[in-house]
N, C-alpha and C positions, 0 to 999 in steps of 0.2 A: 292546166293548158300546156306549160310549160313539158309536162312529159310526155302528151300527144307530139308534141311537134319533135321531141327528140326522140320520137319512135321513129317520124321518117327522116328528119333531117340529123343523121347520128355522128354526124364531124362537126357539127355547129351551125350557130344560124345567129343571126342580128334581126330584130325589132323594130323601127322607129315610127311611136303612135303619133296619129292626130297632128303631123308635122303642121303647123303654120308657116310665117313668113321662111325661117331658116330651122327651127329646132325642136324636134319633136315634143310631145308634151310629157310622155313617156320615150322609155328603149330599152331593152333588152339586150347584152351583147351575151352570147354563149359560145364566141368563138375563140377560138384555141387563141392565148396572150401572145403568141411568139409571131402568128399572122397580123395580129392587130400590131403590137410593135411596128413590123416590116411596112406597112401596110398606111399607117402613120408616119411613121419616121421618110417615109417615101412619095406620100403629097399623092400616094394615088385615087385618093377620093375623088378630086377633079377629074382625072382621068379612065376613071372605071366606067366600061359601058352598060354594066349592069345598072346602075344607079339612074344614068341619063334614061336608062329602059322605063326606069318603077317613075322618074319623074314627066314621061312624053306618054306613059299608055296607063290602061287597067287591067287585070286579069293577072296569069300568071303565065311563067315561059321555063323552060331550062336556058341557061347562061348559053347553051353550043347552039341553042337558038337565034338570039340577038342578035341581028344582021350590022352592027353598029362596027366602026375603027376601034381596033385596043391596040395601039402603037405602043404601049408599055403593059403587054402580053399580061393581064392581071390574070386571066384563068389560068396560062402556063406557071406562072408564080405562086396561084393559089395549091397547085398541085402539088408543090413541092411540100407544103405544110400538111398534105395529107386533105386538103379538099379536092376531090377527085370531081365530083359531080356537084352542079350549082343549078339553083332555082332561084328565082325573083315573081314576088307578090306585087302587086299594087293593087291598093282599094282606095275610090272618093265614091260619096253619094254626091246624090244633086243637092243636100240639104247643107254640104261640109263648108261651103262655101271658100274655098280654095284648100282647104284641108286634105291631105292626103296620108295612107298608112301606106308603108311597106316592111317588106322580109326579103334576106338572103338568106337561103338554106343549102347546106350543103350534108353531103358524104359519100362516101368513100366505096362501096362495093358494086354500085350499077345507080345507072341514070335514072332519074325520078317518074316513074311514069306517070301516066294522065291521069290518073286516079288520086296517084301522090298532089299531084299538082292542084285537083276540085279541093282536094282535103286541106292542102294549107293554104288556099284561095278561102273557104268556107271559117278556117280557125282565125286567118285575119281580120276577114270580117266581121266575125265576133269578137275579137277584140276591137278593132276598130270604131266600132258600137257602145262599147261598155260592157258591154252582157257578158264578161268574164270577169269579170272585175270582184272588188271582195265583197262583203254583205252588203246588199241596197242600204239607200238610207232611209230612216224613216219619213213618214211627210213629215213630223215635227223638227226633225235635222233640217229637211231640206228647205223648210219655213226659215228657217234661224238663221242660215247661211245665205237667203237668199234678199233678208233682211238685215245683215251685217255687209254682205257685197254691194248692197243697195245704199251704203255709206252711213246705217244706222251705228247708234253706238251699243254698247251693252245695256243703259239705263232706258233707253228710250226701246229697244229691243224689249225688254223686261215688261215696261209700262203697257207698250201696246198687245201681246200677249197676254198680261195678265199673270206672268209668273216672276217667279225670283231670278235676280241675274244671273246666281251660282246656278243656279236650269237652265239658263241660257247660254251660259259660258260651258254647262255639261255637253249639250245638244251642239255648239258648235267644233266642243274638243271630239265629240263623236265623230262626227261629220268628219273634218280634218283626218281623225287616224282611219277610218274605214276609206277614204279617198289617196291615203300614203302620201300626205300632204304632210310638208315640214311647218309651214303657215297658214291662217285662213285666208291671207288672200291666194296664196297657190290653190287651196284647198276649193275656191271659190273660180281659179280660172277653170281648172279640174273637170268640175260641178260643168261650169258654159260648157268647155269642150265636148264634154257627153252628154251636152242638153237634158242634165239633171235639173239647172236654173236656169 
């Protein structure tokens, strides 16, 4: 996925999946260090009107779009770092339940046209979904993990299967690495997020 989007967005782009209350579950940053530095070091998250954009609508826009105040000029700034042209994503279903995904994408040679714009309106959405994600898990993973989130322990996991715990402790280290989980309970909010469990 990651090199579709850097076909059209080819100065950078940021990710942030499945946002909840404050922080995404996933994100992606691919944008040049010396921006994000600037960019950080300057507090202008608060004040970016792209951001208040992906957080008030759905769909997608170019940034010269957004009818929004940017009293701290972040497109004239972002130009300077060689982001010439800027797009924003946002996707929620009805099912997210305040969950939202977005993308900034930018570059450099001419403005994104409408086309650009279904296309990484379409690849958010698939991400946003899960359906890029790395190998499914099996239903015996997703049994395991859905029976350990559920506050079972390994023994009693084992028992009520019917297998050995080292199969249960396989099936849940499964689950965890194919989800890019460090834990199984991240591995397990993960799983909710994408309504695996």
């Amino acid at each position: 996925m990651k090199d579709r989007i850097d076909k059209i967005a080819d100065a950078g782009f940021y990710l942030a999946l499945r946002v909840g209350f404050s922080f995404p579950e996933e994100e992606l940053n691919a944008l040049p260090a010396n921006w994000v530095e600037f960019y950080t070091a300057n507090g202008l998250v608060v004040h970016d009107p792209a951001l208040k954009w992906v957080y008030g609508n759905t769909g997608a826009t170019r940034l010269s779009d957004i009818a929004l105040p940017d009293p701290q000029q972040i497109m004239g700034r972002a130009r300077v770092f060689g982001l010439q042209h800027g797009a924003a994503v946002s996707v929620v279903t009805p099912a997210d339940r305040g969950r939202r995904s977005y993308g900034l994408f930018y570059r450099n040679a001419d403005a994104f046209s409408d086309g650009d714009l279904l296309a990484l309106h379409g690849m958010l959405r698939e991400l946003h979904n899960g359906n890029a994600a790395e190998p499914g898990l099996t239903a015996a993973e997703v049994e395991a993990l859905q029976m350990q989130a559920s506050g079972l322990r390994l023994k009693q996991i084992a028992g009520d299967l019917g297998i050995s715990e080292s199969a249960v402790k396989a099936r849940l280290n499964n689950a965890k690495r194919k989800l890019g989980a460090r834990t199984l309970s991240q591995a397990a909010s993960i799983a909710v997020g994408r309504r695996i469990i």
